[in-house]
Backbone as JSON Lines, residues from 0, in Angstrom:
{"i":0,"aa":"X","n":[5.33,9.53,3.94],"ca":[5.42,8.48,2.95],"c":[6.29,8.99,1.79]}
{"i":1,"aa":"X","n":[6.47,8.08,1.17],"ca":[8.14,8.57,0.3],"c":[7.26,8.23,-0.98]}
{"i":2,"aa":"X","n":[7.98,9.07,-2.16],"ca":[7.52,9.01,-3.33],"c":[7.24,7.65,-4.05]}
{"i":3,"aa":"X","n":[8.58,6.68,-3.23],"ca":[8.39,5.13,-4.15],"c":[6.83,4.7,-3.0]}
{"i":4,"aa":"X","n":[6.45,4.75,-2.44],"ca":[6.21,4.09,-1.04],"c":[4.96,4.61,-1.9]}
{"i":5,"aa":"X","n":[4.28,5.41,-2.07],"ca":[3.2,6.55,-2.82],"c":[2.58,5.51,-4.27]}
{"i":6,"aa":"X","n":[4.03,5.83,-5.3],"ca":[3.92,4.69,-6.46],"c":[3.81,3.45,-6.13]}
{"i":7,"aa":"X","n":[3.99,2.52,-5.19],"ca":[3.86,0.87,-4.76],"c":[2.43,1.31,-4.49]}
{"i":8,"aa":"X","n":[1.7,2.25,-3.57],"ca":[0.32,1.74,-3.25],"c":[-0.58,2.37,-4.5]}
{"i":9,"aa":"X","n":[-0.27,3.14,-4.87],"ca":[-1.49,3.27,-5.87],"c":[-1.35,2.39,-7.24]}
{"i":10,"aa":"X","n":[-0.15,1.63,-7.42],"ca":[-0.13,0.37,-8.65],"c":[-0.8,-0.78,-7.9]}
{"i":11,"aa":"X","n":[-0.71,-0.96,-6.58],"ca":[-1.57,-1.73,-5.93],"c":[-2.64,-1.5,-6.06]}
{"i":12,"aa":"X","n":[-3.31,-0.34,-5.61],"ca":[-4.67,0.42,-6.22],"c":[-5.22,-0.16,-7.73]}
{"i":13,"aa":"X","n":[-4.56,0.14,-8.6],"ca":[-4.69,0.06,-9.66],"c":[-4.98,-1.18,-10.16]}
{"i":14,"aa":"X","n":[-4.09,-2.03,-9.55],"ca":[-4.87,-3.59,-9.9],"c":[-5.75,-3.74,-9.2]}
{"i":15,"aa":"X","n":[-6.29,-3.25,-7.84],"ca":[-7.5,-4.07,-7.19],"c":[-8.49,-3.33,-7.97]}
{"i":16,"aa":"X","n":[-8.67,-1.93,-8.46],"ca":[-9.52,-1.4,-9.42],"c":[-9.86,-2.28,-10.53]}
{"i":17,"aa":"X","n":[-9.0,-3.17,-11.12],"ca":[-8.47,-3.57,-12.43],"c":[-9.57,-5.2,-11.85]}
{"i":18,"aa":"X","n":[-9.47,-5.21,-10.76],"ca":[-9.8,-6.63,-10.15],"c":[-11.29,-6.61,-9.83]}
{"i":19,"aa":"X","n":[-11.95,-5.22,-9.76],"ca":[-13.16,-5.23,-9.83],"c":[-14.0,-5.12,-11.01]}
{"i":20,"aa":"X","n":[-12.91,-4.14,-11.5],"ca":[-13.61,-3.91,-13.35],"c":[-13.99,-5.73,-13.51]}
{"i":21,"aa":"X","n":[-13.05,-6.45,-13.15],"ca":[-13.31,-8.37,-13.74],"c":[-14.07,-8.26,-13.66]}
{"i":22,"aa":"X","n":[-14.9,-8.1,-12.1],"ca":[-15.98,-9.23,-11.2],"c":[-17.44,-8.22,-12.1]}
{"i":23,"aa":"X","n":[-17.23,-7.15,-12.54],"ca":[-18.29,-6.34,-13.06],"c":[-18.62,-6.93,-14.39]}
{"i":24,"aa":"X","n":[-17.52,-7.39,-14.85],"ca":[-17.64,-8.47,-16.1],"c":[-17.77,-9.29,-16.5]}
{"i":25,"aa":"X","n":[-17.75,-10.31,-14.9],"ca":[-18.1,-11.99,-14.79],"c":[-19.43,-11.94,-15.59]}
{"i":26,"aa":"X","n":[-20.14,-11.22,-15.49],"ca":[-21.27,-12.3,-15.68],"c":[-21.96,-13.32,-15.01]}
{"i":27,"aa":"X","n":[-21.48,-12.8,-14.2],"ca":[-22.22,-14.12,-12.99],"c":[-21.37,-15.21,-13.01]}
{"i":28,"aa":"X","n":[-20.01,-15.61,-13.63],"ca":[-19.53,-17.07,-13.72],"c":[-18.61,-16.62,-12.06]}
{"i":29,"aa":"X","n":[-19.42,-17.38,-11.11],"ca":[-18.86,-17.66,-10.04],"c":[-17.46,-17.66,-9.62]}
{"i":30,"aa":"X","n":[-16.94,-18.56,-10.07],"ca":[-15.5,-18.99,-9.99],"c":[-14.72,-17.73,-10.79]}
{"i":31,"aa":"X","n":[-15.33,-17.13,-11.66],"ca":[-14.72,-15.98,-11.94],"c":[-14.41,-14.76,-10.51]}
{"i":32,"aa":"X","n":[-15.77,-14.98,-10.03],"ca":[-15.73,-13.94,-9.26],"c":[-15.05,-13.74,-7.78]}
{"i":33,"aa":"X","n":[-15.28,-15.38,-7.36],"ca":[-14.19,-15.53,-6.3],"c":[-13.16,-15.37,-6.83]}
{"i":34,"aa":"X","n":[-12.34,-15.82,-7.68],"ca":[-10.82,-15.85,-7.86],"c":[-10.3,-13.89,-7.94]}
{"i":35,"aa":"X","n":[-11.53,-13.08,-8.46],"ca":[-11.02,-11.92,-8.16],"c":[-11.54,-11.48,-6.85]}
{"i":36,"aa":"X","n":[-12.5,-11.83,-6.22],"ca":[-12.88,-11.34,-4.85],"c":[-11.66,-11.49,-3.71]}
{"i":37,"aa":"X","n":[-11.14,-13.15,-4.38],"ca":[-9.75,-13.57,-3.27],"c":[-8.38,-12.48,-3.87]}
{"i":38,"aa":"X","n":[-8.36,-12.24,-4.87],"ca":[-7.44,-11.43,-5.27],"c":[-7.45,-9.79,-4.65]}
{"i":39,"aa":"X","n":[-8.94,-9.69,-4.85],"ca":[-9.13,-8.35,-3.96],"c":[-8.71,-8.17,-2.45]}
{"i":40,"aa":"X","n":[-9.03,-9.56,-1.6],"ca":[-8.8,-9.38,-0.46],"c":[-7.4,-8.97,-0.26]}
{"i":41,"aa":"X","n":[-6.56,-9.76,-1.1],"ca":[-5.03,-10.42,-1.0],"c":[-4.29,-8.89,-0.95]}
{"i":42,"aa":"X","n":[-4.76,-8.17,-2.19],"ca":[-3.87,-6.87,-2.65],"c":[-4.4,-5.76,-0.84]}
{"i":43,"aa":"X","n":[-6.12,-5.91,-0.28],"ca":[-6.41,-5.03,0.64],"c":[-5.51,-5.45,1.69]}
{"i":44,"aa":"X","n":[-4.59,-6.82,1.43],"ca":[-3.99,-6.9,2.83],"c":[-2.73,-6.49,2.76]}
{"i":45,"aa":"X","n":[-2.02,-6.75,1.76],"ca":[-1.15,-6.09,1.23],"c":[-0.78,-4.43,1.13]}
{"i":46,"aa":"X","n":[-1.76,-3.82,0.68],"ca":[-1.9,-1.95,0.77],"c":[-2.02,-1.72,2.42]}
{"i":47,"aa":"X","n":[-2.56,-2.98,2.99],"ca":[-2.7,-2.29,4.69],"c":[-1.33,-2.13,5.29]}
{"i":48,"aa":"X","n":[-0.6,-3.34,4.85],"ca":[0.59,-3.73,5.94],"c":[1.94,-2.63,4.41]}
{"i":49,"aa":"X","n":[1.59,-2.37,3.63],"ca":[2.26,-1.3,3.09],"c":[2.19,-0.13,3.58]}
{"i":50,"aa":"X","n":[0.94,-0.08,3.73],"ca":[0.48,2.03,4.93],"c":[1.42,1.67,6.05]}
{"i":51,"aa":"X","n":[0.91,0.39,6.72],"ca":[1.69,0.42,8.04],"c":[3.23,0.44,7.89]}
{"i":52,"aa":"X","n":[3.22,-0.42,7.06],"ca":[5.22,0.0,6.58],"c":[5.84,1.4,6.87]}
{"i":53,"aa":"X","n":[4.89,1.94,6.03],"ca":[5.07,3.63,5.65],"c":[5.02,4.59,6.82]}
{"i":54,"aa":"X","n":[4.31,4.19,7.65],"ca":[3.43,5.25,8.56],"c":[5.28,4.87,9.91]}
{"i":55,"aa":"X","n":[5.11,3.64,10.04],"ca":[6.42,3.38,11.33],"c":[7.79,3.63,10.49]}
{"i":56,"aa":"X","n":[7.91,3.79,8.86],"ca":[9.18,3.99,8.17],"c":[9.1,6.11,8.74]}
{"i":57,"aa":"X","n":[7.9,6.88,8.4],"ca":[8.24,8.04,8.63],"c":[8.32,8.54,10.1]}
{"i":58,"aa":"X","n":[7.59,7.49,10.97],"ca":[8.09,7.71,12.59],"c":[9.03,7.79,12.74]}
{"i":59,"aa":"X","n":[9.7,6.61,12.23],"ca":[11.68,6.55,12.44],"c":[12.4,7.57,11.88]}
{"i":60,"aa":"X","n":[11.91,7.97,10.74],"ca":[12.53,9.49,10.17],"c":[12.12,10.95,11.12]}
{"i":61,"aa":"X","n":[11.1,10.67,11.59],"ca":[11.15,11.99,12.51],"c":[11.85,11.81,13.46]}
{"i":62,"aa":"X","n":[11.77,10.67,14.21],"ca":[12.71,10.11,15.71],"c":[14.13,10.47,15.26]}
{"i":63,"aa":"X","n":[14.7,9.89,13.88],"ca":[16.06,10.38,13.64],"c":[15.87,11.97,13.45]}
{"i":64,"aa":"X","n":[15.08,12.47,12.97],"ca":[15.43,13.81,12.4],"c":[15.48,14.89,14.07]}
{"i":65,"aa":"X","n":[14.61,14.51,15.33],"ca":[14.55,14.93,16.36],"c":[16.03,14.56,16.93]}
{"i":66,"aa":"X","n":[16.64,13.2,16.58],"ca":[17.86,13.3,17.55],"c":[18.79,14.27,16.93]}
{"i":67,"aa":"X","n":[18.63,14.02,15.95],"ca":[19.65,14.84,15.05],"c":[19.44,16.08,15.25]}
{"i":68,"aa":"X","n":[18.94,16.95,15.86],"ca":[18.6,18.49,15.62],"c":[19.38,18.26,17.33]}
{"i":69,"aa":"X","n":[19.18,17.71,18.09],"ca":[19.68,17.72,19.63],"c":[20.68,17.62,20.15]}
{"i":70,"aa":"X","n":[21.34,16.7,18.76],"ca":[22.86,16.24,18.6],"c":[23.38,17.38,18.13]}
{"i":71,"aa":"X","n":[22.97,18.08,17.09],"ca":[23.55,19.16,16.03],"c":[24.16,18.29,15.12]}
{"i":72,"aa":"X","n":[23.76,16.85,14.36],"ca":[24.18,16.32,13.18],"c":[23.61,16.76,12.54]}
{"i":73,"aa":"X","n":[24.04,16.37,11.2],"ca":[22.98,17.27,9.76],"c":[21.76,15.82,9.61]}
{"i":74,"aa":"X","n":[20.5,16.22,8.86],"ca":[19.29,15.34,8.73],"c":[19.72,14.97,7.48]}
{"i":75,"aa":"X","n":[19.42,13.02,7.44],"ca":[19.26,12.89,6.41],"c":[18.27,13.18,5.36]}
């Protein structure tokens, strides 16, 4: 995972943290708490299909970095 890739999920982090601190603060007003519960889901689906981004972005960097050592090109 790449340094930006690192900073995108933990500011993601950071608001769904930010999104529970709310629901700890509703007070019980319902509609408070769904609108951050749906917000929570939204960002967990989001950080998932970001890992997965990440995880098949550094496959492809090893796959290139393996041809490249076989070829004798230099790695990006």
């Amino acid at each position: 995972m790449t340094d930006e890739q690192r900073g995108y999920l933990q500011a993601l982090s950071d608001v769904r943290s930010w999104h529970r601190w709310q629901i700890s603060q509703s007070l019980g007003d319902v509609r408070t708490m769904e609108a951050h519960e749906m917000a929570i889901a939204w960002l967990d689906l989001v950080i998932t299909t970001k890992k997965q981004h990440a995880a098949e972005d550094e496959a492809d960097r090893q796959r290139a970095r393996a041809a490249n050592s076989q070829t004798g090109t230099p790695h990006s």
